[in-house]
C-alpha atoms as an extended CHARMM CRD file, in Angstrom:
* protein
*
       271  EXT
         1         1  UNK       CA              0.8830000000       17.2470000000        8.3640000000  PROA      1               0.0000000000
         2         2  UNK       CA             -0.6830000000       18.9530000000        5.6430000000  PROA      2               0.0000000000
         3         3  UNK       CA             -3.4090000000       18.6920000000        3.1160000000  PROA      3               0.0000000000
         4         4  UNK       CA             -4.0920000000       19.7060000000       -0.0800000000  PROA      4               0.0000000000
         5         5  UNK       CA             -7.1740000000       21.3970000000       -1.0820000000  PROA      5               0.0000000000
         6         6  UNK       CA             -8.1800000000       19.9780000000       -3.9390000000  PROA      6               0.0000000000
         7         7  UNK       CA            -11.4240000000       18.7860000000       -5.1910000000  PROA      7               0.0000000000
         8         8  UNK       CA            -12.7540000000       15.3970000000       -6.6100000000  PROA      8               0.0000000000
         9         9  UNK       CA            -12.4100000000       14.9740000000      -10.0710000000  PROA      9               0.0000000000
        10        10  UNK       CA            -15.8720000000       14.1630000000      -10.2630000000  PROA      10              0.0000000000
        11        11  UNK       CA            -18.4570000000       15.2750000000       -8.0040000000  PROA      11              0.0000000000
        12        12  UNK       CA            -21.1840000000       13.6730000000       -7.7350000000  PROA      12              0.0000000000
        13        13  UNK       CA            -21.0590000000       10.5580000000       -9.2100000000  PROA      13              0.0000000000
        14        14  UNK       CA            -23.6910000000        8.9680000000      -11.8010000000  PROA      14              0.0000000000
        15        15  UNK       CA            -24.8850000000        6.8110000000       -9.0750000000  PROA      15              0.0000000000
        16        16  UNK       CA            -24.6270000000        9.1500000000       -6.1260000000  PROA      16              0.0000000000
        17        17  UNK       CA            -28.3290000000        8.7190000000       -4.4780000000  PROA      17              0.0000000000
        18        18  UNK       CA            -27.5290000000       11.7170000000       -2.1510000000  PROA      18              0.0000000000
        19        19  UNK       CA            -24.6320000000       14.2500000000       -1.7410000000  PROA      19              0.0000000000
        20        20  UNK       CA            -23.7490000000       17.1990000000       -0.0240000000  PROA      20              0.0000000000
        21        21  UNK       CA            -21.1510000000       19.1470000000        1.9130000000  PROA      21              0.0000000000
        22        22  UNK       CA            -21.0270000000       19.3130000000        5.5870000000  PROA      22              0.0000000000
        23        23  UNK       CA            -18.4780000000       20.6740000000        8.1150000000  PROA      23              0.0000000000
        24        24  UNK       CA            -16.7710000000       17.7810000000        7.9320000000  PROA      24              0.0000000000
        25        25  UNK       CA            -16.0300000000       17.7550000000        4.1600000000  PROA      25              0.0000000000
        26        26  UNK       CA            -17.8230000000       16.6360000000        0.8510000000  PROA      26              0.0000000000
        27        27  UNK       CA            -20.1790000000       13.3550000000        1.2570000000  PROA      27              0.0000000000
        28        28  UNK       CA            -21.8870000000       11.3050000000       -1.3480000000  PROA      28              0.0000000000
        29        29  UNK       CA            -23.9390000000        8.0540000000       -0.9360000000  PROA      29              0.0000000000
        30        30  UNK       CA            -25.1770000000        5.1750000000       -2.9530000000  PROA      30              0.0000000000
        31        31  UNK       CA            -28.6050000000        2.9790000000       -2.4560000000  PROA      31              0.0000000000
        32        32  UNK       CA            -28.6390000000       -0.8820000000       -2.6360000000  PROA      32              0.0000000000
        33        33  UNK       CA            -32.3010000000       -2.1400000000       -2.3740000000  PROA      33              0.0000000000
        34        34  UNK       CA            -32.9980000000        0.2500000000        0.2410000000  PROA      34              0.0000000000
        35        35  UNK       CA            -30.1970000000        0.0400000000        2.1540000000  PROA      35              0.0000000000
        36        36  UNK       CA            -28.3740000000        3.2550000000        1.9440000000  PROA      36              0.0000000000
        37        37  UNK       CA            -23.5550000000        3.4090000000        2.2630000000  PROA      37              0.0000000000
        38        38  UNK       CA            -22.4600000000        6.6300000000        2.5340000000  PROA      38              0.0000000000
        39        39  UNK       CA            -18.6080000000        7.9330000000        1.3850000000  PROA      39              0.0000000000
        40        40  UNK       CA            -16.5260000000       11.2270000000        2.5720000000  PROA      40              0.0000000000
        41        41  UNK       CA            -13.6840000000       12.8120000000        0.3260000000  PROA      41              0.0000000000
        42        42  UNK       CA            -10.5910000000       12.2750000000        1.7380000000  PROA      42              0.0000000000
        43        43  UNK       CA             -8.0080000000       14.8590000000        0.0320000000  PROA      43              0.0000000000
        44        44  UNK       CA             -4.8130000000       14.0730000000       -1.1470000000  PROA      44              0.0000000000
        45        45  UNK       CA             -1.7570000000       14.8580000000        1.4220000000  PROA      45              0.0000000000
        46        46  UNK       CA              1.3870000000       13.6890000000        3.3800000000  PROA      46              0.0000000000
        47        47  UNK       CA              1.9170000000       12.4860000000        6.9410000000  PROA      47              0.0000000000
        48        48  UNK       CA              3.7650000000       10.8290000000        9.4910000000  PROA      48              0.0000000000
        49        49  UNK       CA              2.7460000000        6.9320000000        9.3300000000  PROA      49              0.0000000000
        50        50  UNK       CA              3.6170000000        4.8740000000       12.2930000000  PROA      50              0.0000000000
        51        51  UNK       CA              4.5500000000        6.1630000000       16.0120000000  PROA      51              0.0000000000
        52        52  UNK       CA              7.2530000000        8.2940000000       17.7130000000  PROA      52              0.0000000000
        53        53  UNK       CA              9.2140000000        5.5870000000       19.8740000000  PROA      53              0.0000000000
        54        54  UNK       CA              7.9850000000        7.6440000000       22.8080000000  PROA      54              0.0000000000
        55        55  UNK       CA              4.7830000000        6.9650000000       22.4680000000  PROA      55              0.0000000000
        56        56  UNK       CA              2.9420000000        4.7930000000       25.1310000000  PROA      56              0.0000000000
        57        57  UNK       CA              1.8590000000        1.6940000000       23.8680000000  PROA      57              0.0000000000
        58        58  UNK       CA              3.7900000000        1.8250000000       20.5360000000  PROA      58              0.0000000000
        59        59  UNK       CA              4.7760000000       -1.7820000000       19.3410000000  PROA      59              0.0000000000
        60        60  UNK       CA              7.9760000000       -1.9320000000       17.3920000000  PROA      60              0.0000000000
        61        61  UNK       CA              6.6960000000       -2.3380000000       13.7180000000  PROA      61              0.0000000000
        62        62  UNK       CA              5.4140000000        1.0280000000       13.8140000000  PROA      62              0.0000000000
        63        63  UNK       CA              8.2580000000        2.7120000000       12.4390000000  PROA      63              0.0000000000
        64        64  UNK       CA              7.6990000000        6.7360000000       12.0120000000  PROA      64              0.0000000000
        65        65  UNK       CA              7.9860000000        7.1780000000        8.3820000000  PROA      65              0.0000000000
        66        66  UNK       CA              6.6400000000       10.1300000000        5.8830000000  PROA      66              0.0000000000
        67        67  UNK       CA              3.9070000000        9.0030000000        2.9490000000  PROA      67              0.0000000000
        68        68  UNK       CA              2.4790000000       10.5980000000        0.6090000000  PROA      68              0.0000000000
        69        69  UNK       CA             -0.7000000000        9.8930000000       -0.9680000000  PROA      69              0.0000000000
        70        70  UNK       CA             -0.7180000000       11.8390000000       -4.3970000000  PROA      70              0.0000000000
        71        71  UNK       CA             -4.1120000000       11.4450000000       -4.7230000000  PROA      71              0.0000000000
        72        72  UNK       CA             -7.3330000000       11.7520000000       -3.6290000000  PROA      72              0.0000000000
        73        73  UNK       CA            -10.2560000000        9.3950000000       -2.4800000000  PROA      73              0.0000000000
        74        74  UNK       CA            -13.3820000000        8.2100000000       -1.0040000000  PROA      74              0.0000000000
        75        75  UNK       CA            -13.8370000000        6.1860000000        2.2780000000  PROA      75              0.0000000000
        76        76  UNK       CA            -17.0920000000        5.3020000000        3.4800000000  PROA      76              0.0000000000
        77        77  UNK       CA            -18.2430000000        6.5510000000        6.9440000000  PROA      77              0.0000000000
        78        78  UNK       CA            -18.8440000000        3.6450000000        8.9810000000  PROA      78              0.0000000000
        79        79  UNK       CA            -17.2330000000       -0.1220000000        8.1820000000  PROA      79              0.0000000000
        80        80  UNK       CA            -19.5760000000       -2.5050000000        6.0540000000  PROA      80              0.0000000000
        81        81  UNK       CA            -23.2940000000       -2.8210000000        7.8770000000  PROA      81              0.0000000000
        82        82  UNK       CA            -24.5940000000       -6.3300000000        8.2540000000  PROA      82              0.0000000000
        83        83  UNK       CA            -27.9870000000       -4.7690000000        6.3820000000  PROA      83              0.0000000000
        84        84  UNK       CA            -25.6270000000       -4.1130000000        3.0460000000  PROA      84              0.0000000000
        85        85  UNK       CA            -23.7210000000       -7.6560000000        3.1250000000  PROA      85              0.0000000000
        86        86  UNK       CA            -26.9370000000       -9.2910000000        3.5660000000  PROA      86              0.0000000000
        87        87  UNK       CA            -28.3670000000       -6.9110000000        0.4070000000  PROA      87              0.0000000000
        88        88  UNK       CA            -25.3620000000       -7.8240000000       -1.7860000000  PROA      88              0.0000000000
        89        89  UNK       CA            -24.7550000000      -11.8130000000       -0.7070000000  PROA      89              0.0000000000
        90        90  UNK       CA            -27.9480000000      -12.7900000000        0.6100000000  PROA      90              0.0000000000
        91        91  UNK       CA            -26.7980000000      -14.0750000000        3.8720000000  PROA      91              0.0000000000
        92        92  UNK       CA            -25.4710000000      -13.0570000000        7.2820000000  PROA      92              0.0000000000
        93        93  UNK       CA            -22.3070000000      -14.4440000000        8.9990000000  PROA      93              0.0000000000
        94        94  UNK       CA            -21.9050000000      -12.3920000000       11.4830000000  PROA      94              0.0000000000
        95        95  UNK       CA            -22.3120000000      -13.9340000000       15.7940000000  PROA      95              0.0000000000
        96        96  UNK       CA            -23.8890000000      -10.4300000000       16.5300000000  PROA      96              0.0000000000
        97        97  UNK       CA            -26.6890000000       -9.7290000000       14.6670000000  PROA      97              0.0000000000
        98        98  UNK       CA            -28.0730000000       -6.1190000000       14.2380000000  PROA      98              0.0000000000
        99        99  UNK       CA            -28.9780000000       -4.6860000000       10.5440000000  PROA      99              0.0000000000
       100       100  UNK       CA            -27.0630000000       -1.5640000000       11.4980000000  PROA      100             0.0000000000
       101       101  UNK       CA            -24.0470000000       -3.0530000000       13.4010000000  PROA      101             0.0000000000
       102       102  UNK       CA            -21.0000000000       -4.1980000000       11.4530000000  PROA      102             0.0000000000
       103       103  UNK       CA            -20.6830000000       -7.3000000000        9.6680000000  PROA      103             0.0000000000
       104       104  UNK       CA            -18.1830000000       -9.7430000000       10.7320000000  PROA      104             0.0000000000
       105       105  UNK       CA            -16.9190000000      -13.2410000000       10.8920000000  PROA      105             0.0000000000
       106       106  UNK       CA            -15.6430000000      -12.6460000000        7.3470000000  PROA      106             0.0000000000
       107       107  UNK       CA            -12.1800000000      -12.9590000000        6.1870000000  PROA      107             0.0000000000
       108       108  UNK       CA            -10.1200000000      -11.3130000000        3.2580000000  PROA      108             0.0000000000
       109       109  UNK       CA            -10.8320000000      -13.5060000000        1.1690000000  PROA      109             0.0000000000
       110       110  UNK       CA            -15.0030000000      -13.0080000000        1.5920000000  PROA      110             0.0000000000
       111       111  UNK       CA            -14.4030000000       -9.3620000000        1.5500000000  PROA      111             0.0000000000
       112       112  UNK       CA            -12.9420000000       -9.8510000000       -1.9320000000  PROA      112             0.0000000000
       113       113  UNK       CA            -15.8960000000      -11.3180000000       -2.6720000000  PROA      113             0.0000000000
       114       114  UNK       CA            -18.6820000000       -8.9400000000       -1.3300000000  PROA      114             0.0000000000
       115       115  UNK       CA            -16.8120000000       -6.3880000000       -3.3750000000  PROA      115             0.0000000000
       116       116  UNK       CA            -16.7490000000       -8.1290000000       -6.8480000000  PROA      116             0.0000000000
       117       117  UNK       CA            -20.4550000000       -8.6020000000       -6.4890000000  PROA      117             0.0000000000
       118       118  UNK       CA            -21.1810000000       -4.9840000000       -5.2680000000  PROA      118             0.0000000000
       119       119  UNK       CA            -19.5240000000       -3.4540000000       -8.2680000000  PROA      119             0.0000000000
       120       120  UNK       CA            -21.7290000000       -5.5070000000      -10.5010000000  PROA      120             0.0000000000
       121       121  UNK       CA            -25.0590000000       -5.3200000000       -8.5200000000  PROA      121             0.0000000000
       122       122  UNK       CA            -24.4070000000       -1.5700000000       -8.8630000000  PROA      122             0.0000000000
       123       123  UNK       CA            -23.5940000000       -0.2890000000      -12.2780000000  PROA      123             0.0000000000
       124       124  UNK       CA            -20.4180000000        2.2340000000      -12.2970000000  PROA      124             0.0000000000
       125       125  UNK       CA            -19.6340000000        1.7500000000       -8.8410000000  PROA      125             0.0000000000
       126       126  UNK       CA            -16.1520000000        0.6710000000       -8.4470000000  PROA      126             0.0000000000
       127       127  UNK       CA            -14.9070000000       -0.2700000000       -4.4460000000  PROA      127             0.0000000000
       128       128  UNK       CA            -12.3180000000       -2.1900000000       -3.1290000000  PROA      128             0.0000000000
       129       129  UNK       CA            -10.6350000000       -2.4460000000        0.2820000000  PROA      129             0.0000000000
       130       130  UNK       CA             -8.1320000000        0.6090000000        1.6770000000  PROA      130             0.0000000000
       131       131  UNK       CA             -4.3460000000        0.2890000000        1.7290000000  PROA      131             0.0000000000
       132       132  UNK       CA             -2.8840000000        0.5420000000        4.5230000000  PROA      132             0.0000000000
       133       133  UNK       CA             -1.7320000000        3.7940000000        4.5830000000  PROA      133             0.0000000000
       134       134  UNK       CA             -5.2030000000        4.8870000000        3.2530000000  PROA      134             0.0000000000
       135       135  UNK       CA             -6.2280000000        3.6950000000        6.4170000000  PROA      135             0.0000000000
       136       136  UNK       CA             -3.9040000000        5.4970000000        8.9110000000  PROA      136             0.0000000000
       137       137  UNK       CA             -4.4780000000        8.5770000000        6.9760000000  PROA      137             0.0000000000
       138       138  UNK       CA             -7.9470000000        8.3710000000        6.9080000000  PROA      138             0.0000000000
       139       139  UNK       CA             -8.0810000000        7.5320000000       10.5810000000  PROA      139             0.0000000000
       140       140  UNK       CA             -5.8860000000       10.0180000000       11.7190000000  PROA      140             0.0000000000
       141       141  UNK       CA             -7.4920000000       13.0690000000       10.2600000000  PROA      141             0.0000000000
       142       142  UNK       CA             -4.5480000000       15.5160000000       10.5590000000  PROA      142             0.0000000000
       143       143  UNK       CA             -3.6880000000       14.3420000000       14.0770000000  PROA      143             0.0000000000
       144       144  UNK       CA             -0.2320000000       12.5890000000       15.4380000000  PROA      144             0.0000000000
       145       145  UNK       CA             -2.0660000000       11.4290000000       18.7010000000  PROA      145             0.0000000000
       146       146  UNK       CA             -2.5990000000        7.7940000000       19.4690000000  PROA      146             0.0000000000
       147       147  UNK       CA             -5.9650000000        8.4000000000       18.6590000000  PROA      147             0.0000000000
       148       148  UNK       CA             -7.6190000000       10.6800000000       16.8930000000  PROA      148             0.0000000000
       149       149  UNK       CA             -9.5400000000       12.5550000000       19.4270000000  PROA      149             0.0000000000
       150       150  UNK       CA             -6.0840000000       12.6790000000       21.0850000000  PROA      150             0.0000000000
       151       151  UNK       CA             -4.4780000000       11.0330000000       24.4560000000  PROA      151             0.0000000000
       152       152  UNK       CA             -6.6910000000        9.2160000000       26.5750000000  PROA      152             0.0000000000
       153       153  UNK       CA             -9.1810000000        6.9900000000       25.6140000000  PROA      153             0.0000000000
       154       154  UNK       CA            -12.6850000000        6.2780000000       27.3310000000  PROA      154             0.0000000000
       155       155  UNK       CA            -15.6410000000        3.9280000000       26.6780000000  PROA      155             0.0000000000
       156       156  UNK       CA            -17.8290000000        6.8740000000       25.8140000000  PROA      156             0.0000000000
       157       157  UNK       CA            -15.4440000000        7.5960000000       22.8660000000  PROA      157             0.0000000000
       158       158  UNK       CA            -14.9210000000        4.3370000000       21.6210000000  PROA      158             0.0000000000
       159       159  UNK       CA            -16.4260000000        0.0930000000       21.8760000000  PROA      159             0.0000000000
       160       160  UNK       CA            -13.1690000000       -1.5960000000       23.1990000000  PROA      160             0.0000000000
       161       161  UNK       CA            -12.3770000000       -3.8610000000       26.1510000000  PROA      161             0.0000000000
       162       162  UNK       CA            -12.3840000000       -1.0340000000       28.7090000000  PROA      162             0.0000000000
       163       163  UNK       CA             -8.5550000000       -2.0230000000       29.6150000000  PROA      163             0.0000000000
       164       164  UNK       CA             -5.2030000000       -0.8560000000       28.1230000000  PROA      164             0.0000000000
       165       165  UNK       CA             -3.2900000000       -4.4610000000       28.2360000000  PROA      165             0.0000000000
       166       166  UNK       CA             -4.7540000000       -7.4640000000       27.0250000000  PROA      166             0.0000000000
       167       167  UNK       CA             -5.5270000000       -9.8250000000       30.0360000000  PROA      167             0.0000000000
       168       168  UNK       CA             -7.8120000000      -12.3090000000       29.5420000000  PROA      168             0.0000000000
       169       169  UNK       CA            -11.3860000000      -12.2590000000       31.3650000000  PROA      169             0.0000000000
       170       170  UNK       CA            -10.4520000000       -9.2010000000       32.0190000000  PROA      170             0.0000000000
       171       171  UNK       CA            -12.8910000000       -6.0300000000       31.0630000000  PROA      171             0.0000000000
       172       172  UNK       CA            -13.5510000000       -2.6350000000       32.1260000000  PROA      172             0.0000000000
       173       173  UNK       CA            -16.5850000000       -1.0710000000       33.8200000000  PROA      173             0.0000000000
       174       174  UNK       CA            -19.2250000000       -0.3890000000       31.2270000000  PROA      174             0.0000000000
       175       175  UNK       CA            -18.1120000000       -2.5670000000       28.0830000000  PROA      175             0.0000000000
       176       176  UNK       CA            -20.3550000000       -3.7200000000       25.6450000000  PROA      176             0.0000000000
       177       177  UNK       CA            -18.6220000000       -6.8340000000       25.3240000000  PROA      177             0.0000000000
       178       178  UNK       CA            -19.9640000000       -7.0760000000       21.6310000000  PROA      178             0.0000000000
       179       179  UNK       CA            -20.4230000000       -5.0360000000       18.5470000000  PROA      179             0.0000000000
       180       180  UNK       CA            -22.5230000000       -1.9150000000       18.3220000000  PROA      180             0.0000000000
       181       181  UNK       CA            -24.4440000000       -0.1820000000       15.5170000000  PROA      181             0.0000000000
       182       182  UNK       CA            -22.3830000000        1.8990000000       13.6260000000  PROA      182             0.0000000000
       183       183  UNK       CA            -21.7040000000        5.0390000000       13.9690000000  PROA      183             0.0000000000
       184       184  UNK       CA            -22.6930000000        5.4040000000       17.7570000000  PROA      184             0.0000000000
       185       185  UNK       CA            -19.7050000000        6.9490000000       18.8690000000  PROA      185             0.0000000000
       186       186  UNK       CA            -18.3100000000       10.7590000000       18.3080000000  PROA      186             0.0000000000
       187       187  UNK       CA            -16.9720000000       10.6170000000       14.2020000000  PROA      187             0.0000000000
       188       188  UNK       CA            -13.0390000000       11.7090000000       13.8060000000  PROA      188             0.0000000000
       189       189  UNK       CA            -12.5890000000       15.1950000000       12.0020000000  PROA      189             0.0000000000
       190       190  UNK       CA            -13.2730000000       13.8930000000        8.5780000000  PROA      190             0.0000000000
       191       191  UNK       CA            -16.0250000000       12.5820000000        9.5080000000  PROA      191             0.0000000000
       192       192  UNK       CA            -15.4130000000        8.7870000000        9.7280000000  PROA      192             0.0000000000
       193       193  UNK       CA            -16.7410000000        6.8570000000       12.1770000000  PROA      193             0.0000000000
       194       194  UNK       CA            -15.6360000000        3.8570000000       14.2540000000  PROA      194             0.0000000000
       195       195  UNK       CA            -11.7740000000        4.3130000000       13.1210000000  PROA      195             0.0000000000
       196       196  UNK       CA            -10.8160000000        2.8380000000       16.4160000000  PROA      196             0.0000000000
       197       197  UNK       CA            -13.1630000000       -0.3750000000       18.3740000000  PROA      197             0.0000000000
       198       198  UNK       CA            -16.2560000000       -1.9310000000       17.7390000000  PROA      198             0.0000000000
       199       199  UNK       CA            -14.5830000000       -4.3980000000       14.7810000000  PROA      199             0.0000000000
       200       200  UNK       CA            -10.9740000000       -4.4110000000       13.4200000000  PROA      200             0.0000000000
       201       201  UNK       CA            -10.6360000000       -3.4760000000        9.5120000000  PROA      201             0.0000000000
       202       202  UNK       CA             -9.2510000000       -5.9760000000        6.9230000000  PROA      202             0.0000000000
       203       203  UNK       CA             -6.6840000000       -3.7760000000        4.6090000000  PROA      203             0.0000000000
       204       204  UNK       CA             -5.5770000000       -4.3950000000        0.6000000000  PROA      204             0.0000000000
       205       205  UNK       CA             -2.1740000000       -4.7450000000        1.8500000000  PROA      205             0.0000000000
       206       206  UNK       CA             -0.0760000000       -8.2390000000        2.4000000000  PROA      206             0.0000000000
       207       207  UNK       CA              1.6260000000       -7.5830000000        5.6960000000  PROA      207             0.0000000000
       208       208  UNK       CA              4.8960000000       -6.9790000000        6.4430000000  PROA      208             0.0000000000
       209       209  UNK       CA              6.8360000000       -7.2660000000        9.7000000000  PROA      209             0.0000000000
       210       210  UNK       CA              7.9490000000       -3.9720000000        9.9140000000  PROA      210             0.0000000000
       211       211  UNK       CA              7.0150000000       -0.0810000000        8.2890000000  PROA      211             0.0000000000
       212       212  UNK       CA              9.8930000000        1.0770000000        6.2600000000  PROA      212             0.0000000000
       213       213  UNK       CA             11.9950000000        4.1010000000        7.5100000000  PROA      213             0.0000000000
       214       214  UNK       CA             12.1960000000        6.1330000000        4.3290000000  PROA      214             0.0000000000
       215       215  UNK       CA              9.4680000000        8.1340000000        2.6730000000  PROA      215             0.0000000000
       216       216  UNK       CA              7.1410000000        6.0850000000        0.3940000000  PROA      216             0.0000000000
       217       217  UNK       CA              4.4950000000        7.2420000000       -1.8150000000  PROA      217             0.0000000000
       218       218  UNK       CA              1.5920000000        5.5310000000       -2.7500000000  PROA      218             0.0000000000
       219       219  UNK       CA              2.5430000000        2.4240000000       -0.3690000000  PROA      219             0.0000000000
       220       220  UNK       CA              0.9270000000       -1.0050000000       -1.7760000000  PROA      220             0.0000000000
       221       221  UNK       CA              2.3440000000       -4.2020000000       -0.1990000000  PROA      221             0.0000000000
       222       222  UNK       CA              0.7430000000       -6.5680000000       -2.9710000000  PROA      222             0.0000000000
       223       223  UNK       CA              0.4530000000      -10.1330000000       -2.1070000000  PROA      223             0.0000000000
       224       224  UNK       CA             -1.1530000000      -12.6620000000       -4.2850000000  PROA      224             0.0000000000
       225       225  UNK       CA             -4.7650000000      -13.1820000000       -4.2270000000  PROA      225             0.0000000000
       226       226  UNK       CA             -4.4310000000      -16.6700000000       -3.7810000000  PROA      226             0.0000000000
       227       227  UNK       CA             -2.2480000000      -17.6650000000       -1.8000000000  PROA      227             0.0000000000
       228       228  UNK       CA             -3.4410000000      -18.6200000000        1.2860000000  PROA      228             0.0000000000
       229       229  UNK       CA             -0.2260000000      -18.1820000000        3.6810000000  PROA      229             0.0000000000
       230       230  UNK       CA             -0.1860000000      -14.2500000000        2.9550000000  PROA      230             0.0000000000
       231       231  UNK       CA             -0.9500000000      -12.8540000000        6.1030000000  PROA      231             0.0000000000
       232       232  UNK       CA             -3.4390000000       -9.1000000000        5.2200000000  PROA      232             0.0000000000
       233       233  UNK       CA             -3.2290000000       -6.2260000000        7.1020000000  PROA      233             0.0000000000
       234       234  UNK       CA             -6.0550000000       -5.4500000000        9.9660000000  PROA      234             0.0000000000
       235       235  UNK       CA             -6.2670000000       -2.1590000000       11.7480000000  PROA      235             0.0000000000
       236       236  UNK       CA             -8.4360000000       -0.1780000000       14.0910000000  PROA      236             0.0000000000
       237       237  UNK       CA             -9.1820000000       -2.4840000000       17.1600000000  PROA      237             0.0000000000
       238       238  UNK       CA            -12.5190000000       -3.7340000000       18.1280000000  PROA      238             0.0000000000
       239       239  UNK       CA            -14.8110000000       -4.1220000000       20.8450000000  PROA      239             0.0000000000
       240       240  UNK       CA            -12.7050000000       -7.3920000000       21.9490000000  PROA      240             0.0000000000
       241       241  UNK       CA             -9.1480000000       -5.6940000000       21.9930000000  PROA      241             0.0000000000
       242       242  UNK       CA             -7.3650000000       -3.1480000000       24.5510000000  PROA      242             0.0000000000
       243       243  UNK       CA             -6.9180000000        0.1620000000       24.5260000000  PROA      243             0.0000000000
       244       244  UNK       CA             -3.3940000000       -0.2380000000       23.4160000000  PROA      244             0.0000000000
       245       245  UNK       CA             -4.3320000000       -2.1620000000       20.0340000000  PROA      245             0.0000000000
       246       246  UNK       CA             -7.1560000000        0.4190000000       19.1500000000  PROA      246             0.0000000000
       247       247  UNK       CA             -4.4890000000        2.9520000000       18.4650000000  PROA      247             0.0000000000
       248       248  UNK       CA             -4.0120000000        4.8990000000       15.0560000000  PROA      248             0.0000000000
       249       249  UNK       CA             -0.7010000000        3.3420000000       14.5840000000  PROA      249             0.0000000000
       250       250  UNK       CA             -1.5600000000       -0.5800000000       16.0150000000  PROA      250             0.0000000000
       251       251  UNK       CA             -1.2160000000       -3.0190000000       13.0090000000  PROA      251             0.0000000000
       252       252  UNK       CA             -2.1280000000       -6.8740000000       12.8400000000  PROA      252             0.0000000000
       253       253  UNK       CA             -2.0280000000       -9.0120000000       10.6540000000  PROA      253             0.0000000000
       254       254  UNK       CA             -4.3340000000      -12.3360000000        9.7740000000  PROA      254             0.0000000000
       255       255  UNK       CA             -4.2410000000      -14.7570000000        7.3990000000  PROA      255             0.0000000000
       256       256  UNK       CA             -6.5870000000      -14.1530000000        4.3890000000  PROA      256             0.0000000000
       257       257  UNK       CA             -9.2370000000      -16.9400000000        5.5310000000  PROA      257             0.0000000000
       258       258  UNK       CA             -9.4530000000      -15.7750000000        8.7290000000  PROA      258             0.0000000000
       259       259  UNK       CA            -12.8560000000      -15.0300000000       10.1670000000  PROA      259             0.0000000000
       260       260  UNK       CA            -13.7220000000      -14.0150000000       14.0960000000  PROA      260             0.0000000000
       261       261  UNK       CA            -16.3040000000      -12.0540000000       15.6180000000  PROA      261             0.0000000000
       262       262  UNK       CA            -14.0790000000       -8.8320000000       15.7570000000  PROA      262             0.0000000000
       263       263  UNK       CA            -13.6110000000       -8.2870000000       12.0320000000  PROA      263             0.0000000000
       264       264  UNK       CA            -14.9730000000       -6.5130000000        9.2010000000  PROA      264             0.0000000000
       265       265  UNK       CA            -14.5600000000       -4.4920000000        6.5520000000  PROA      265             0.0000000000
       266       266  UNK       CA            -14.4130000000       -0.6710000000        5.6480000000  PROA      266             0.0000000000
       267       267  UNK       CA            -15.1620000000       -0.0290000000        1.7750000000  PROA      267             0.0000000000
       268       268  UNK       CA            -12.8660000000        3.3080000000       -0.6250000000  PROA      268             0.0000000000
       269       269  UNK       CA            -13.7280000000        4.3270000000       -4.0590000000  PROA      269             0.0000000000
       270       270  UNK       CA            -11.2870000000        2.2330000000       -6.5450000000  PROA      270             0.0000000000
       271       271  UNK       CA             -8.7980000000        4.5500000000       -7.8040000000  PROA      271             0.0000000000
């Protein structure tokens, strides 16, 4: 995998509240009636999407394939806090309640909506959900390890079930059995937290039963807005999945109105 170099066109932007550079890369952050969402540069680059076939855990869909992303962006740190859905919507859906800790309980199609109302609550600000590929990208931080930290994974690394297959009423020693505040665990090189556990991801993309085996660039898997039987993409695992679905590669899929207590949202820069 490589990377390119290259800077953000702009940097900062008009409504950056605070910016900076840290080992992990260029940061900026915006401020919604106190409550404060911060973003890290992710440069522009190719890589190997999906798993190798000898991979433990790999589920079939994850087909090895090469993207490209030809351009930069910005991904925010941590998914969506319950304390900025609540400042943007005025209300709180989620079953575990924390200011810091994710919001969930909301499906695609609320996402859609936080979003339209954040870009006009904040003037210039322009977000919108990651593709898929974004995602893995984003997540994987130069690595082709099932996670990003590498091989095995632990409950000090990441809020999961504490078990590597699903069985029901089954958990491991130690797991929270709920959602956490953000950003507790260790941050992947690019500094991006929670990647893998604590609440799965909704995606832009429609899904689609398997990756493609030839290189793509730019992948978008549009599916209309409105049309309620178009399943979205999910990643990342959460504190209520196994080991095996909190993987870099692991995809789901849900359909747009879908709301649990495992799922949230992750906000990127429109581009």
């Amino acid at each position: 995998m490589y990377r390119n170099h290259l800077s953000p066109p702009v940097f900062p932007y008009a409504w950056a509240s605070d910016w900076g550079e840290d080992p992990h890369g260029l940061w900026m952050a915006f401020t919604l009636q106190g409550v404060r969402h911060a973003f890290r540069w992710i440069q522009l680059g190719t890589f190997m999407m999906g798993s190798p076939e000898t991979e433990k855990g790999r589920w079939e869909d994850e087909v090895l394939h090469q993207v490209t992303l030809s351009k930069g962006f910005w991904m925010a740190e941590t998914p969506v806090t319950q304390s900025l859905w609540q400042s943007v919507m005025g209300e709180n859906p989620s079953r575990f309640k924390g200011d810091n800790r994710p919001v969930e309980q909301v499906s695609w199609h609320d996402a859609q909506a936080f979003i339209s109302k954040l870009n006009q609550l904040h003037p210039d600000l322009i977000v919108c959900l990651p593709t898929e590929a974004e995602w893995e990208y984003a997540c994987r931080a130069g690595t082709q390890t099932p996670f990003n930290f590498g091989v095995e994974l632990s409950l000090d690394k990441v809020n999961y079930r504490g078990t590597w297959e699903y069985k029901a009423g089954e958990w491991g020693d130690g797991a929270k059995k709920e959602t956490t505040d953000v950003a507790s665990y260790p941050c992947n090189a690019w500094g991006l937290y929670d990647m893998h556990g604590n609440v799965l991801e909704w995606c832009q993309d429609a899904w689609q039963d398997k990756l493609p085996a030839e290189p793509v660039t730019d992948p978008l898997i549009a599916g209309g807005e409105q049309e309620a039987g178009v399943e979205r993409v999910i990643r990342g695992g959460s504190w209520d999945d196994n080991g095996r679905d909190c993987r870099s590669a692991c995809r789901h899929g849900d359909v747009p109105a879908g709301r649990v207590s495992n799922l949230g949202l992750r906000l990127v820069l429109g581009h």
